[in-house]
C-alpha positions in Angstrom: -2.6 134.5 31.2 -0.3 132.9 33.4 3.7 132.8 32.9 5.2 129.4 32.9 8.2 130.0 33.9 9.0 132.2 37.2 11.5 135.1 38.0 13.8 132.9 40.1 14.1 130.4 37.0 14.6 133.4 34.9 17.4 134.5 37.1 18.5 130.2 37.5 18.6 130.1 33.7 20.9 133.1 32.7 23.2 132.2 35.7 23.5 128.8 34.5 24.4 130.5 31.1 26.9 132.6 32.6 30.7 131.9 33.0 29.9 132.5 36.3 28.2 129.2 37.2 32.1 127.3 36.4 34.6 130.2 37.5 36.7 128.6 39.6 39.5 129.6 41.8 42.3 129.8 38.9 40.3 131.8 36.9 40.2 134.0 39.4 43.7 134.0 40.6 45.2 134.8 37.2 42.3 137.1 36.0 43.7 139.0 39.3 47.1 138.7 38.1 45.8 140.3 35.2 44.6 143.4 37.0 47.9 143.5 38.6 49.7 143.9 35.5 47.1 146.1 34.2 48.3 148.6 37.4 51.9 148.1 36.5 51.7 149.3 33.1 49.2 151.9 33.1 49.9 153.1 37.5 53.7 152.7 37.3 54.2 152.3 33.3 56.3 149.4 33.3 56.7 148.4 29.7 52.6 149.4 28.5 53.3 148.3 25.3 54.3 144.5 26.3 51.9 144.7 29.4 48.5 145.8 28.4 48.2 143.1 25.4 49.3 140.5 27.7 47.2 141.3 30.7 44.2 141.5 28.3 44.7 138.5 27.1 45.6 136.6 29.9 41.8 138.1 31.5 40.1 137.0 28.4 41.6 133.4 28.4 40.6 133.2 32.0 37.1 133.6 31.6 35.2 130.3 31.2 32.6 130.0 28.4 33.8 132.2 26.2 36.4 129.5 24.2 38.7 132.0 22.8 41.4 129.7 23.0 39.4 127.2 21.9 41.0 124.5 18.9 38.8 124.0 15.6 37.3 120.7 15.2 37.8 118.9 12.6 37.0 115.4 10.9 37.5 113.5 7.7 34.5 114.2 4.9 33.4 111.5 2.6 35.3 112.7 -0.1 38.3 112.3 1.9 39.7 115.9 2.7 39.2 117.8 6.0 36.2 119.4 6.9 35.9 121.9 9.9 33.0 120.9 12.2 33.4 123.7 14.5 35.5 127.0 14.5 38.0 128.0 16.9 38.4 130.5 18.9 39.5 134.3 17.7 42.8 134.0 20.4 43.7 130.6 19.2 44.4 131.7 15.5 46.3 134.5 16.8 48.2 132.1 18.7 49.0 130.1 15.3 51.4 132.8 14.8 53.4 132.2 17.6 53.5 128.3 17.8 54.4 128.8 13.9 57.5 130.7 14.6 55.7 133.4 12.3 55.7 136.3 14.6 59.2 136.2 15.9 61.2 136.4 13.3 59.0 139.1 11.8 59.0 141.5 15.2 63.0 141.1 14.8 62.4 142.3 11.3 61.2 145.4 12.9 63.7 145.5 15.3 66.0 145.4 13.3 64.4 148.6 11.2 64.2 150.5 14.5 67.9 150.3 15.6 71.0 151.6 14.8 73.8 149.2 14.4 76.4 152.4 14.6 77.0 151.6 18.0 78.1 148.3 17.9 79.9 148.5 14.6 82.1 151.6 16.4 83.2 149.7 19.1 83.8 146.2 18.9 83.9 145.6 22.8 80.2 145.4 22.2 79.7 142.1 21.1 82.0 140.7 23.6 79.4 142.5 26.2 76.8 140.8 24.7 78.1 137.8 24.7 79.4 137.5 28.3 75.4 138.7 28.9 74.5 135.2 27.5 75.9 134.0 31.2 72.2 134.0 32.7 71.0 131.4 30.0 73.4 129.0 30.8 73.1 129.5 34.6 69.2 128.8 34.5 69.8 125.8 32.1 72.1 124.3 34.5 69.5 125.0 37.5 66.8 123.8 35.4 68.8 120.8 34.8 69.1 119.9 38.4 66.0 121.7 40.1 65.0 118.0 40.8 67.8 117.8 43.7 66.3 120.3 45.4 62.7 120.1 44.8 61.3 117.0 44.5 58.8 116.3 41.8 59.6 118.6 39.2 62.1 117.7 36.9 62.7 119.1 33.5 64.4 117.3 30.2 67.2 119.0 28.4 65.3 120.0 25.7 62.9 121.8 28.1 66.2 123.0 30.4 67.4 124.5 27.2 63.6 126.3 26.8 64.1 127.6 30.1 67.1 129.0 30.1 66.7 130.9 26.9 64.7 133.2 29.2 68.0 134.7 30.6 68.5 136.4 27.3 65.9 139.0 27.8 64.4 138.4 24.1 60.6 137.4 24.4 60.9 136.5 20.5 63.8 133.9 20.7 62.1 132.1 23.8 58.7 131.7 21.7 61.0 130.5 18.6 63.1 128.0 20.5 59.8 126.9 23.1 58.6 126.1 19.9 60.9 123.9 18.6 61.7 122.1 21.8 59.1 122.5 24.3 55.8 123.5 22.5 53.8 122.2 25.6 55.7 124.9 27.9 55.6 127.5 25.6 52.5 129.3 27.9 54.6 129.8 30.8 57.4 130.4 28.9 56.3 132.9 27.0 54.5 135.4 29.9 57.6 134.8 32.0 59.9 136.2 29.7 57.3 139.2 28.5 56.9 139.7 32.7 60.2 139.8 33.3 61.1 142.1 29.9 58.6 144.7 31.6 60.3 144.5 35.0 64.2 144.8 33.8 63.7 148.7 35.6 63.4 146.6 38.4 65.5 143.8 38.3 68.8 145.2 36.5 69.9 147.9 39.0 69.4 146.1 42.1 72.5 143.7 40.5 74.2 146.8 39.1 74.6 148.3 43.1 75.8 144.7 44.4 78.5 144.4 42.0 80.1 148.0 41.0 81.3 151.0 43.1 80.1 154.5 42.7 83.5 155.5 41.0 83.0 153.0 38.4 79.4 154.0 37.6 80.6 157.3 37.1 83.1 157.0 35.0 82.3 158.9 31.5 82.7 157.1 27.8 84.0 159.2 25.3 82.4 160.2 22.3 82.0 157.1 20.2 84.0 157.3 16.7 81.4 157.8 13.2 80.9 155.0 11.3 80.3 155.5 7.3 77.4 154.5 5.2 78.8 151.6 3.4 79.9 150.0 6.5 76.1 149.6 7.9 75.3 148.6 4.5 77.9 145.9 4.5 77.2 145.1 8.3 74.0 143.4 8.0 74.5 141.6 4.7 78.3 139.8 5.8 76.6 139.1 9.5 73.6 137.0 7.8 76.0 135.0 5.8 78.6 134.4 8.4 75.9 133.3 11.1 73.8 131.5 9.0 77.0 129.6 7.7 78.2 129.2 11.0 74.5 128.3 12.2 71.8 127.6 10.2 69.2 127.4 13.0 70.0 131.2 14.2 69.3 132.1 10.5 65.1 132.7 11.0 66.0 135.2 13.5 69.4 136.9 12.4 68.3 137.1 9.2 65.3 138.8 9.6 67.1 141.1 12.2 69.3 142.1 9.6 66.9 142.6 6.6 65.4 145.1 8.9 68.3 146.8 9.5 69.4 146.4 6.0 65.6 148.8 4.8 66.5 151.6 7.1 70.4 151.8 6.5 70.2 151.6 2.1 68.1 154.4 1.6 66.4 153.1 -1.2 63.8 152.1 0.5 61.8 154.0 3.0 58.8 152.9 2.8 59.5 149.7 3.8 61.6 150.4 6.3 58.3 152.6 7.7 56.7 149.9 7.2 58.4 147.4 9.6 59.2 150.4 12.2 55.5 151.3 12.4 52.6 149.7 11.3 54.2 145.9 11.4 55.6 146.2 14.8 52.6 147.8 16.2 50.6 145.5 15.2 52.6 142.2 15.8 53.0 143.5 18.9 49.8 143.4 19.7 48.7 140.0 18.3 52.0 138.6 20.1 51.0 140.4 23.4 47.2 138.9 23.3 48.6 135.6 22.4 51.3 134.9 25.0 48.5 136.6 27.4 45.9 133.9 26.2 48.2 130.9 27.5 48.0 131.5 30.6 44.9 130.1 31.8 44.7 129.4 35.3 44.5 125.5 35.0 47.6 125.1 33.0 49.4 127.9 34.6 49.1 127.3 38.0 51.2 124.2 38.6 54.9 124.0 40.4 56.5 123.4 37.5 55.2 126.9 36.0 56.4 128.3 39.0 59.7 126.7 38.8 60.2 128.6 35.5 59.4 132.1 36.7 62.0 130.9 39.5 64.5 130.2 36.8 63.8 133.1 34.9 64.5 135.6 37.4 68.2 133.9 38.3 68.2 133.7 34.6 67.8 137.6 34.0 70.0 138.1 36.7 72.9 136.1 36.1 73.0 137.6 32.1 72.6 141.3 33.6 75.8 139.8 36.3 77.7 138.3 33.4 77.6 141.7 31.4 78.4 143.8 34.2 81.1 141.3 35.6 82.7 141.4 32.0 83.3 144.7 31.8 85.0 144.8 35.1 87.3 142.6 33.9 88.1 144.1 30.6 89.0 147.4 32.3 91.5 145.0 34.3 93.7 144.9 30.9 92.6 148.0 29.0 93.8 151.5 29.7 90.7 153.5 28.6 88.2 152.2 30.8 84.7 150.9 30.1 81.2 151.7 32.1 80.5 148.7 34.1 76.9 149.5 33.5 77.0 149.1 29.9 77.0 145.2 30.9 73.6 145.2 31.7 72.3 146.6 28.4 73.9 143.3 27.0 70.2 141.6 28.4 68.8 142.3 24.8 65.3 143.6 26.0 65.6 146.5 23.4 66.3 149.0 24.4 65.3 148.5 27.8 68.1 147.8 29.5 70.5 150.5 27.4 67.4 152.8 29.2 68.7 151.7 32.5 72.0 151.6 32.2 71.9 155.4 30.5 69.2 156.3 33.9 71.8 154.9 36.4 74.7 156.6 34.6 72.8 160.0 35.2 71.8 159.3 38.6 76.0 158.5 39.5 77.0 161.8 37.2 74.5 163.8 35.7 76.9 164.8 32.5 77.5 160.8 31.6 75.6 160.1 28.4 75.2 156.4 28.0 72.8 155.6 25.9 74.2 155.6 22.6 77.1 153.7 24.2 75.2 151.5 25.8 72.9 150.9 22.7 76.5 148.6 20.8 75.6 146.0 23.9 72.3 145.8 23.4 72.0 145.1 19.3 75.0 142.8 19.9 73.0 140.8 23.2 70.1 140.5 20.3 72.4 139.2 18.0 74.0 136.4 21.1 70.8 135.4 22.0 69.6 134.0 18.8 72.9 132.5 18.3 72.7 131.0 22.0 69.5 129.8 20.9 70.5 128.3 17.2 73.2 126.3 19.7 70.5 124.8 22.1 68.3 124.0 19.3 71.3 122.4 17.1 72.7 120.0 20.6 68.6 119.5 21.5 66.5 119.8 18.8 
């Protein structure tokens, strides 16, 4: 008995099938930008946690066919309510999380569980570090504001300038809140550029460091930072959410959740949930937020000026916060007789507790006896802290 169909139309048919009959050129580009950040964060270990999510997800979103990002369809049944015609895709209602402002607020939960606010509350030079780190936002929403003078073509509103510039703030979580609120069509780009440029602070802090200290300033050593009791990192978080959310009602999503974190792991009453939102939460938050922002970035979308634009902006923007910490300090130690680090200015870019990692690693490298971190850790908590009220400010003049 003969066949009716022959081994080349075998082979025809399942190519056909395959994604590989419509890859195209941008699926390959990013799916190789993938790869790339696969090698940074398993070769060189550059932020694994944020990295490997994202790359995967970014591959997965890339490959044609498959419709993991793919939207439900939906359509009115006779009796009047909804009816879904066809399912989405798994990475798409992982995604809900993040274009529902769900995730963000929730991984600052765990933050907030994770971190000691001792630092910050013992000296209160802290939150004027992190607030001068807030520079780099502005800077890039300024740039973004005017890119169109210089580049012809793309041009950005201020609600998307705003979007943009949140980036400088080093806090992956507040740019997916605010692109949310005020550019929900950028939030893709957005979103990896901040996560990409989170996992490359090694990189990009200490270059800015060098250019604007001396080696007798980075060596100079902090003293031993004063205790702070029980009841007053009780007291901290609770007084900070009211205050804020008072002051601004937008930052209170964010700040608030932040500080209920903090509030489990300082009361002692309640361990498991602080465990909880240390562990198991984050872990796994951070992985649906890591496949998600991956998943945006498909090659059609993604690989436009204006997405290039934004990683462009993002890098002055990192910059320009880690300059305006750095820059701050110097001038502090203008006026004050016991003199501050200038490296603790770059751990006021938020990226917890990145940057307070670099800033204690260049300390060491200067002086070997310098112990920064805990110092360095007052900047940090308070540039998380600036950066969700610099965002509740954009999203109150823009929103």
């Amino acid at each position: 008995m003969q066949a009716d169909f022959s081994v080349a139309e075998v082979v025809e048919g399942l190519y056909l099938d395959s994604s590989f009959s419509v890859l195209d050129w941008r699926s390959c580009v990013m799916i190789l930008v993938a790869f790339l950040l696969f090698y940074l964060a398993i070769k060189k270990e550059f932020e694994p946690l944020l990295l490997v999510p994202i790359a995967f997800g970014m591959m997965l979103a890339n490959i044609p066919l498959a419709h993991l990002m793919a939207e439900p369809v939906r359509s009115i049944g006779a009796d009047g309510l909804p009816v879904v015609e066809k399912i989405g895709g798994l990475l798409w209602y992982m995604y809900q999380g993040d274009e529902l402002s769900i995730f963000p607020p929730l991984i600052f939960m765990g933050i907030g569980a994770m971190t000691d606010f001792g630092p910050l509350i013992s000296n209160a030079k802290s939150l004027l570090i992190g607030a001068a780190a807030q520079l780099g936002v502005f800077i890039a929403f300024w740039l973004a504001l005017f890119v169109h003078e210089f580049v012809p073509g793309i041009e950005f509103t201020s609600a998307e300038a705003a979007a943009i510039g949140i980036i400088g703030g080093a806090d992956g979580p507040v740019v997916i809140y605010l692109a949310t609120k005020l550019a929900p069509h950028m939030l893709g780009p957005l979103a990896v550029a901040a996560y990409s440029y989170m996992a490359l602070v090694p990189i990009i802090l200490p270059p800015v460091a060098r250019a604007l200290t001396t080696h007798k300033e980075r060596m100079i050593v902090m003293k031993q930072l004063r205790p702070v009791s029980k009841t007053t990192k009780i007291i901290f978080p609770i007084l900070s959410t009211v205050l804020v959310s008072l002051i601004l009602p937008e930052a209170a999503p964010l700040v608030g959740m932040l500080m209920l974190g903090n509030l489990f792991r300082e009361s002692g009453v309640v361990d498991r949930l602080s465990e909880v939102a240390q562990n198991a939460l984050m872990n796994m938050l951070t992985i649906f937020l890591g496949v998600s922002v991956g998943a945006t970035a498909s090659g059609a979308e993604f690989l436009q000026w204006g997405t290039i634009a934004i990683f462009v902006l993002g890098c002055f923007a990192f910059a320009g916060g880690a300059a305006g910490g750095v820059l701050f300090v110097k001038f502090l130690n203008l006026f004050c007789k016991e003199k501050t680090n200038p490296l603790l200015g770059l751990a006021g870019v938020s990226a917890v507790p990145m940057s307070a990692r670099v800033a204690h690693k260049m300390g060491q490298e200067e002086n070997p006896k310098n112990w920064l971190i805990m110092h360095a850790m007052g900047p940090n908590v308070a540039g998380v802290i600036g950066t969700s009220v610099a965002a509740a400010m954009l999203l109150t003049m823009f929103g």
